[in-house]
One Martini backbone bead per residue (centre of mass of N, CA, C, O) as a GRO file, in nm:
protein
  230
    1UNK     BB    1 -19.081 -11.422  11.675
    2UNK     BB    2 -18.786 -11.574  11.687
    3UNK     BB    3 -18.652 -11.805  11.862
    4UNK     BB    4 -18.373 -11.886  12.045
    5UNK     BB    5 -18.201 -12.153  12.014
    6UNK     BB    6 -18.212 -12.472  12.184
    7UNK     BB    7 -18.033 -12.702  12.450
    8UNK     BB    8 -18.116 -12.985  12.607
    9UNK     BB    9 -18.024 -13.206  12.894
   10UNK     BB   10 -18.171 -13.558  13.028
   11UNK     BB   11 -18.234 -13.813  13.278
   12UNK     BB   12 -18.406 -14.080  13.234
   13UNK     BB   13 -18.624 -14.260  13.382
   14UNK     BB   14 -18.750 -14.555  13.452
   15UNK     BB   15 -19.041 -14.562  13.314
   16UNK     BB   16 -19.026 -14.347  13.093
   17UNK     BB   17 -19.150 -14.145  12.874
   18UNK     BB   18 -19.054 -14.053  12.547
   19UNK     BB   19 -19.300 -13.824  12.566
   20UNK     BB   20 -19.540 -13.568  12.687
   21UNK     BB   21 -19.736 -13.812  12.607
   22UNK     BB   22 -20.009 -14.007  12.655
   23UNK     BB   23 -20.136 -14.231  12.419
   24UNK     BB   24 -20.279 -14.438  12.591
   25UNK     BB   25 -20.611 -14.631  12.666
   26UNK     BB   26 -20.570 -14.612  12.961
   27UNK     BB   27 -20.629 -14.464  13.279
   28UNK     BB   28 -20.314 -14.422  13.374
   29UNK     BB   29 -20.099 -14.252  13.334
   30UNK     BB   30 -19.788 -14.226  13.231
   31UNK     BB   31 -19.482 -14.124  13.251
   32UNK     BB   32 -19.358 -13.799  13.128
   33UNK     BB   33 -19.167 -13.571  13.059
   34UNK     BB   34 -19.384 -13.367  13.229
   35UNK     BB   35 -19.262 -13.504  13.478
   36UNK     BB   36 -18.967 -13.276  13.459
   37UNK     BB   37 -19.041 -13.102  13.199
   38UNK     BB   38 -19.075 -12.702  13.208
   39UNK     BB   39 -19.035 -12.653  12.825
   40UNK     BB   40 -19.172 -12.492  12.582
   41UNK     BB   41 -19.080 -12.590  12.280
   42UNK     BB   42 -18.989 -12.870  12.328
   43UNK     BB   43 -18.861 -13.160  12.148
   44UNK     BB   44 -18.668 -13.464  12.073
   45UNK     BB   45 -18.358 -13.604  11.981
   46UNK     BB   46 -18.489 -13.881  12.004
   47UNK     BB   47 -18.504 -14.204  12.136
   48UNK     BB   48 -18.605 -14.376  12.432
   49UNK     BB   49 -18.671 -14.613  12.602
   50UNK     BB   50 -18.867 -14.689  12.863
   51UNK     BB   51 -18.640 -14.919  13.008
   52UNK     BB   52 -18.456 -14.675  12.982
   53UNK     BB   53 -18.176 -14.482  13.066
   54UNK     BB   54 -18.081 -14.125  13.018
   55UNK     BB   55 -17.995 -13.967  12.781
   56UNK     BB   56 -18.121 -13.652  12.636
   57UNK     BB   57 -18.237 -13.429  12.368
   58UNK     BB   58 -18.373 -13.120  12.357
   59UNK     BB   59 -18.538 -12.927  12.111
   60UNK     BB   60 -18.676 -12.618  11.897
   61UNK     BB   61 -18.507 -12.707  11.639
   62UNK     BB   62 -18.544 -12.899  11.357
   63UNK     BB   63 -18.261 -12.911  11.248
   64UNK     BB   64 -18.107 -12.998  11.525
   65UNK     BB   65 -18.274 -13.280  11.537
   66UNK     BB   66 -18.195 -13.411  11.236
   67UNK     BB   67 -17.890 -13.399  11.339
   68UNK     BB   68 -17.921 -13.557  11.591
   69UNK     BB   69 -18.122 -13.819  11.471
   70UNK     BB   70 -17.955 -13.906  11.231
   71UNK     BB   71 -17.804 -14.150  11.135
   72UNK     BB   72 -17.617 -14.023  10.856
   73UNK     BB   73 -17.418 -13.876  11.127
   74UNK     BB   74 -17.280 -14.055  11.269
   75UNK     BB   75 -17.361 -14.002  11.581
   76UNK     BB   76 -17.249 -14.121  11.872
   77UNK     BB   77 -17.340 -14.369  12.123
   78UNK     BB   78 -17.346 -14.452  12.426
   79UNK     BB   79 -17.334 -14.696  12.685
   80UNK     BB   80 -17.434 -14.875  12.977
   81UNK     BB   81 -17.404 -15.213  13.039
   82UNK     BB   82 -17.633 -15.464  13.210
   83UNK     BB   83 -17.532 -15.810  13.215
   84UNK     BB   84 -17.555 -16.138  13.139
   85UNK     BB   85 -17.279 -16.235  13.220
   86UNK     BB   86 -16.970 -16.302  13.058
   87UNK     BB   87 -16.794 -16.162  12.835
   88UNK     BB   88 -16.587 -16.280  12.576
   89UNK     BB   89 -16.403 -16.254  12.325
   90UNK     BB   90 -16.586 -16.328  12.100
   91UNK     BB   91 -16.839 -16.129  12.164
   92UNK     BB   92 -16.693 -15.882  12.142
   93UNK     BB   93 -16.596 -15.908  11.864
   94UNK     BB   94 -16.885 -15.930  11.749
   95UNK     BB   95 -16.969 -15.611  11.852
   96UNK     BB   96 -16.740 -15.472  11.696
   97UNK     BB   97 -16.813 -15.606  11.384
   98UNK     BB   98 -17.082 -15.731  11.437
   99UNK     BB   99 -17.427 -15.800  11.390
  100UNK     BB  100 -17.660 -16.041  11.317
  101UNK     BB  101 -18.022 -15.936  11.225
  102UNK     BB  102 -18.311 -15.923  11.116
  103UNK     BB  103 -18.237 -15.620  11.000
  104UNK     BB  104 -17.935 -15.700  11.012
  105UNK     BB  105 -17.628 -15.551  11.024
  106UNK     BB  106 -17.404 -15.415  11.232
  107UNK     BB  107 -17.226 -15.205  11.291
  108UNK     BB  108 -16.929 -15.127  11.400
  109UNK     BB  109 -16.836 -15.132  11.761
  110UNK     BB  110 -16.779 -15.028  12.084
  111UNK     BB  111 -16.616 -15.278  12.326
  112UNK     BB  112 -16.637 -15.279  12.712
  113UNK     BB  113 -16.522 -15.406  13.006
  114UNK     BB  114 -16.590 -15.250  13.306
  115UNK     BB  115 -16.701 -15.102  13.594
  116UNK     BB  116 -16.880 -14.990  13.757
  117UNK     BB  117 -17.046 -14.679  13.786
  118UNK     BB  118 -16.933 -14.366  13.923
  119UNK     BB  119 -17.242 -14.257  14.083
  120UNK     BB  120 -17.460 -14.437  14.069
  121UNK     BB  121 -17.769 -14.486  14.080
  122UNK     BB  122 -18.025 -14.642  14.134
  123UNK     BB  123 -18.320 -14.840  14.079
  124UNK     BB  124 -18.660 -14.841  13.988
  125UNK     BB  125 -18.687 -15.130  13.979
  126UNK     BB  126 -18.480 -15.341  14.039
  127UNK     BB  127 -18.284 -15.583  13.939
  128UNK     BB  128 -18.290 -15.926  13.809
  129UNK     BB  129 -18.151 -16.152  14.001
  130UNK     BB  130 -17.905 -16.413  13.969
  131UNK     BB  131 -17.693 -16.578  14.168
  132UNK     BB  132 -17.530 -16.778  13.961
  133UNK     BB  133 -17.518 -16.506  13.801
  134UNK     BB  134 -17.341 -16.300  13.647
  135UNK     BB  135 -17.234 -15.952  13.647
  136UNK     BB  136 -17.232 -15.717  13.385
  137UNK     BB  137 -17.013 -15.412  13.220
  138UNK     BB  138 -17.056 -15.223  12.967
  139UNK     BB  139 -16.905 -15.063  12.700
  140UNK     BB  140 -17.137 -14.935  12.388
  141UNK     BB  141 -17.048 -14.780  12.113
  142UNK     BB  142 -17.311 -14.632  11.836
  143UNK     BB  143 -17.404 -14.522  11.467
  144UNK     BB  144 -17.707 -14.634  11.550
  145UNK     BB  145 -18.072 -14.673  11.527
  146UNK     BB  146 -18.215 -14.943  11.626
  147UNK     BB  147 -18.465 -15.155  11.767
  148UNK     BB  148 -18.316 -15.225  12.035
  149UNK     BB  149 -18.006 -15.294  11.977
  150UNK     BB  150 -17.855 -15.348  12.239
  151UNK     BB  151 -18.006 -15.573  12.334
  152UNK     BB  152 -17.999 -15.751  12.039
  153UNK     BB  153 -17.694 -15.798  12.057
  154UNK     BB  154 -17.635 -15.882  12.378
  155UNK     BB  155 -17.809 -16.158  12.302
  156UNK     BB  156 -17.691 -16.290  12.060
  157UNK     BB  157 -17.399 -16.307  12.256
  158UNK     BB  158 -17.547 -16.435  12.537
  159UNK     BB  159 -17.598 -16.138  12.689
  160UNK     BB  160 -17.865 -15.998  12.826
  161UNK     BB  161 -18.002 -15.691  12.935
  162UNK     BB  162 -18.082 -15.548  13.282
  163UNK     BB  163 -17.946 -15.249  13.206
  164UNK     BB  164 -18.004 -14.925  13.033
  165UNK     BB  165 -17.765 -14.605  12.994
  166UNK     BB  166 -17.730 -14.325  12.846
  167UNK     BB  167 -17.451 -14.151  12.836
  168UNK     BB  168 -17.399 -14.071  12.502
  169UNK     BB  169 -17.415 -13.793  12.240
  170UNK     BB  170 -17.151 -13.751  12.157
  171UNK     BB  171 -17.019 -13.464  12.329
  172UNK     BB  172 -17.262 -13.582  12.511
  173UNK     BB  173 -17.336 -13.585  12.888
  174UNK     BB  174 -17.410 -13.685  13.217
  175UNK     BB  175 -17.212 -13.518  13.381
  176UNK     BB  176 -17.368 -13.375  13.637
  177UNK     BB  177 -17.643 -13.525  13.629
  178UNK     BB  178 -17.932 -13.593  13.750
  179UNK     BB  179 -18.185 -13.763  13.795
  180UNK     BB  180 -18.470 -13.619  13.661
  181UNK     BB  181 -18.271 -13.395  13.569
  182UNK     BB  182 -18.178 -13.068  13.403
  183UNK     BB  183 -18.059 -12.867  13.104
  184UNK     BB  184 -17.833 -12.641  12.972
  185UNK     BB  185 -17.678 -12.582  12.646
  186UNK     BB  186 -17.477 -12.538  12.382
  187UNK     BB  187 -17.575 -12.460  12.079
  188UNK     BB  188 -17.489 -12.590  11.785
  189UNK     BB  189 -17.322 -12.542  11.451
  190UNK     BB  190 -17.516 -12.643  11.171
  191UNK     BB  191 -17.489 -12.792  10.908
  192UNK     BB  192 -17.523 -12.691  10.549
  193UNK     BB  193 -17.579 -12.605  10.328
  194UNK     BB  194 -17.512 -12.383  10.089
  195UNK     BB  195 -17.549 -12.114   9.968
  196UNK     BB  196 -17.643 -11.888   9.701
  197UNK     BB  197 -17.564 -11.706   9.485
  198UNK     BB  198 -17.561 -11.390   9.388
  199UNK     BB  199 -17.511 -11.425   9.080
  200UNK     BB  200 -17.617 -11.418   8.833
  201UNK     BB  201 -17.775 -11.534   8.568
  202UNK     BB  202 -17.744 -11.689   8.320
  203UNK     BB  203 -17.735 -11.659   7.974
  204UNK     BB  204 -17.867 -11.786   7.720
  205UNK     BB  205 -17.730 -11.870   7.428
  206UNK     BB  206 -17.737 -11.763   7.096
  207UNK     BB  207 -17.696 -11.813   6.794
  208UNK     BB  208 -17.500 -11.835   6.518
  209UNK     BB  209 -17.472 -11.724   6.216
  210UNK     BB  210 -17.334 -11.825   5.974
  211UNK     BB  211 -17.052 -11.789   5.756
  212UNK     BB  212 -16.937 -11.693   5.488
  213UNK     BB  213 -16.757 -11.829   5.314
  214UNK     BB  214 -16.471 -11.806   5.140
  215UNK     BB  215 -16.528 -11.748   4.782
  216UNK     BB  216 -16.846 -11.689   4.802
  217UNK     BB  217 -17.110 -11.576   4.664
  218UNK     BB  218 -17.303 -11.310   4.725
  219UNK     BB  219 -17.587 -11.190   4.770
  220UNK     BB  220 -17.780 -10.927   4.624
  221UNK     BB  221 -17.890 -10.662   4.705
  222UNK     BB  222 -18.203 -10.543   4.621
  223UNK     BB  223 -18.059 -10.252   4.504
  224UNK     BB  224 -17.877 -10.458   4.291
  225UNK     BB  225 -18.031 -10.568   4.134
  226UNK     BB  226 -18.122 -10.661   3.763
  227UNK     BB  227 -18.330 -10.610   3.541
  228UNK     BB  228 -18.540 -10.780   3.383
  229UNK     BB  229 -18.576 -10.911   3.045
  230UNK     BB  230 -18.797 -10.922   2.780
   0.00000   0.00000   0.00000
C-alpha cells in the first residue's frame, strides 16, 4: 500500500549534519537528522551546509523532492545572511546583477540591508566578532543552488559571511518554529508531464494504387484475351 505524500518542514541548527547519518570515518558520530527528526520514509529536498542554519524541507515523496530541490523550477529561496563590514551600493549592486564566481556568474538576486531578525535564537557557538568591525544583516534571495553560493557572493563583495540562515524556500518559511523543532506541511499539487491520451493510435496510411490515365487503353480481362493464330 503507497503511503499518502508527506511534507515536514525543520528548523536546522549549526553544526547539524543535513542527513540522517554520518558517514564520516570519525570515532564520534557528528549530530544528523536523526537527532531531531524521528520520522521514517522522509529525506531532504534539498541540502543545507553544516555551518549553516534554518528551514530545510523533507518528503518520502521522490517526485516532489526533485520539484522541490532541482534548480530548473527557479524555486527562490530567501537567506538571512550576517556578513562582516558594512555593503555599500557598488556590492549590493553587483548582488541583485549577478556575481562572477569560479564556476560562472550567478544569476540576478534580491539583495537588502535589514534590521536583525526578530526574535532570532541565539548560536551556539556565537560568532566571532571583531570589535573595530561592524557587522550587517542582510536578506538575499537566489533562483539556484551553487556550492555554499551565498557565503562566496558576499565574499567576492567585500563582506565574509559570519552566520547564514535559510528563511524561506518559496513560500515556506520558518515563521513560527524554533529551532530544532519541525512540523508538518499541506504537501503541494506537483506539476507533471501531460496524461497519455486514451485515443487509439493511428493506423499507418497504406498506399494507393495508381489510377489509369482517362483516355489510356485498359488492359484486357483473362477472359476476354483473343486466341493466338498459329
Amino acid at each position: 500500500m503507497t503511503s499518502a505524500p508527506r511534507l515536514i518542514r525543520f528548523n536546522k541548527p549549526f553544526d547539524v549534519l543535513p542527513q540522517f547519518t554520518d558517514r564520516s570515518m570519525e570515532g564520534n558520530p557528528r549530530p544528523t537528522l536523526s537527532n531531531f527528526i524521528d520520522c521514517p520514509g522522509v529525506y531532504p529536498a534539498g541540502r543545507l551546509d553544516r555551518d549553516s542554519e534554518g528551514l530545510m524541507l523533507l518528503t518520502n515523496t521522490g517526485r516532489l523532492q526533485a520539484w522541490i530541490s532541482d534548480p530548473k523550477h527557479k524555486l527562490a529561496k530567501t537567506y538571512w545572511v550576517q556578513v562582516e563590514g558594512v555593503p555599500d551600493d557598488t556590492a549590493l549592486t553587483a548582488l541583485r546583477q549577478g556575481v562572477e564566481l569560479k564556476d560562472g556568474l550567478t544569476r540576478p538576486a534580491k539583495a537588502r540591508i535589514i534590521d536583525t531578525p526578530e526574535g532570532l535564537w541565539a548560536r551556539t557557538p556565537p560568532i566571532r566578532e571583531r570589535k573595530a568591525i561592524p557587522t550587517t544583516w542582510l536578506e538575499l534571495q537566489i533562483t539556484e543552488g551553487k556550492n555554499r553560493q551565498v557565503r562566496r557572493m558576499t565574499a567576492a563583495v567585500g563582506c565574509p559571511t559570519l552566520r547564514l540562515i535559510r528563511y524561506a524556500i518559496g513560500s515556506w518559511t520558518l515563521d513560527g518554529l524554533a529551532q530544532g523543532k519541525w512540523d508538518d506541511l499541506e504537501p503541494p499539487r506537483v506539476p507533471g508531464p501531460p496524461k497519455p491520451s486514451n485515443k487509439p493510435p493511428r493506423r499507418p496510411k497504406t498506399p494507393r494504387k495508381p489510377r489509369a490515365q482517362d483516355g489510356a487503353a485498359k488492359a484486357p480481362a483473362k477472359g476476354d484475351r483473343k486466341p493466338r493464330h498459329k
